[in-house]
N, C-alpha and C positions, 0 to 999 in steps of 0.2 A: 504494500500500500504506500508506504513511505516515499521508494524507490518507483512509483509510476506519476507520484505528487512531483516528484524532482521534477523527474522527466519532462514533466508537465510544464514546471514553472521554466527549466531551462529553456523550452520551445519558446513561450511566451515572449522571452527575456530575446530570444535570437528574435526575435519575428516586429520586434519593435527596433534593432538595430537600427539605425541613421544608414548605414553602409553596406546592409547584405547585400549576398548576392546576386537577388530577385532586381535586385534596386539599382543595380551599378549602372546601368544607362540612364536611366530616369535621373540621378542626381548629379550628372557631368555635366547636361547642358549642352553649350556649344561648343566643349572638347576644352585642348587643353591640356595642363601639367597638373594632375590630382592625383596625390597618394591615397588609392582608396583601400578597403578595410574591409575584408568578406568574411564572414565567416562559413567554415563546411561542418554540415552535417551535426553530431551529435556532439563534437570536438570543437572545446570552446579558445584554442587556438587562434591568434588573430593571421592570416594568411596578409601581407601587406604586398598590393602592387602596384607598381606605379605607370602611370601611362602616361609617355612621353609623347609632345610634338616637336620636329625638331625645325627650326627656321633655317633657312638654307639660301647662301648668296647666291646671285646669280651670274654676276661676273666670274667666280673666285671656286665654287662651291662647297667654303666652310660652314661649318653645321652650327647652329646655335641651340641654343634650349631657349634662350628668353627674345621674344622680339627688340625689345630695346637692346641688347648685345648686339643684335644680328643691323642695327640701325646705326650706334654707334661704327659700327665696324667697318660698314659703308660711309659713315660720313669722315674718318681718320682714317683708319688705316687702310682699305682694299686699293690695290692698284697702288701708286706711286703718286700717294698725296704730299703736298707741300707742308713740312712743319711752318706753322702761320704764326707762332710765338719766338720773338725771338729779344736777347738780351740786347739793350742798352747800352750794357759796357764792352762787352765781348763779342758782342754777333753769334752768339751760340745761338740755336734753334732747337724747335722743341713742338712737338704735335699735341701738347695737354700744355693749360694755363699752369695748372698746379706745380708740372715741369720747371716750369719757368720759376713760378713764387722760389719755388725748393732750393735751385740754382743759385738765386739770387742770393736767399737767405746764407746758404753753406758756402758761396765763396767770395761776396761781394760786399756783404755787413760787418762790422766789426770791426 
């Protein structure tokens, strides 16, 4: 009796999950990077998978996982872009501002 109660309540407990595996399409949407959460069967185990999309240049054909990477990527680095930062004192060049700040700081201050 005890042992069909369990049973029971374990079912309940699975079937209200946010993440089973009745559910995985219904709670993704329009796709995407989601680590989702299934659970199988009687085995209260979390199985975690995750399902990737992968952003892909079109010049170049590096893979990204995040849009903004794969945007950054094209707008500095893909191809033979111009570093656009460049030093004051020195004429050094530099494809990130922050490059530059850092530059400055460690060899021109002080």
């Amino acid at each position: 009796m005890l042992e069909r109660k369990a049973r029971s309540i374990g079912q309940e407990s699975q079937d209200s999950l946010p993440y089973s595996s009745s559910k995985v399409h219904d709670t993704l949407g329009c796709g995407g990077d989601y680590p989702v959460q299934m659970y199988s069967g009687d085995s209260y185990m979390p199985m975690i998978q995750t399902i990737q999309t992968h952003y892909v240049c079109t010049d170049c054909g590096k893979k990204y996982k995040w849009l903004d990477s794969l945007k950054r990527h094209q707008r500095v680095d893909c191809g033979n872009k111009e570093k656009k930062f460049s030093c004051h004192v020195c004429d050094r060049k530099f494809k990130y501002r922050y490059e530059l700040r850092n530059h400055i700081t460690a060899h021109h201050c002080g």
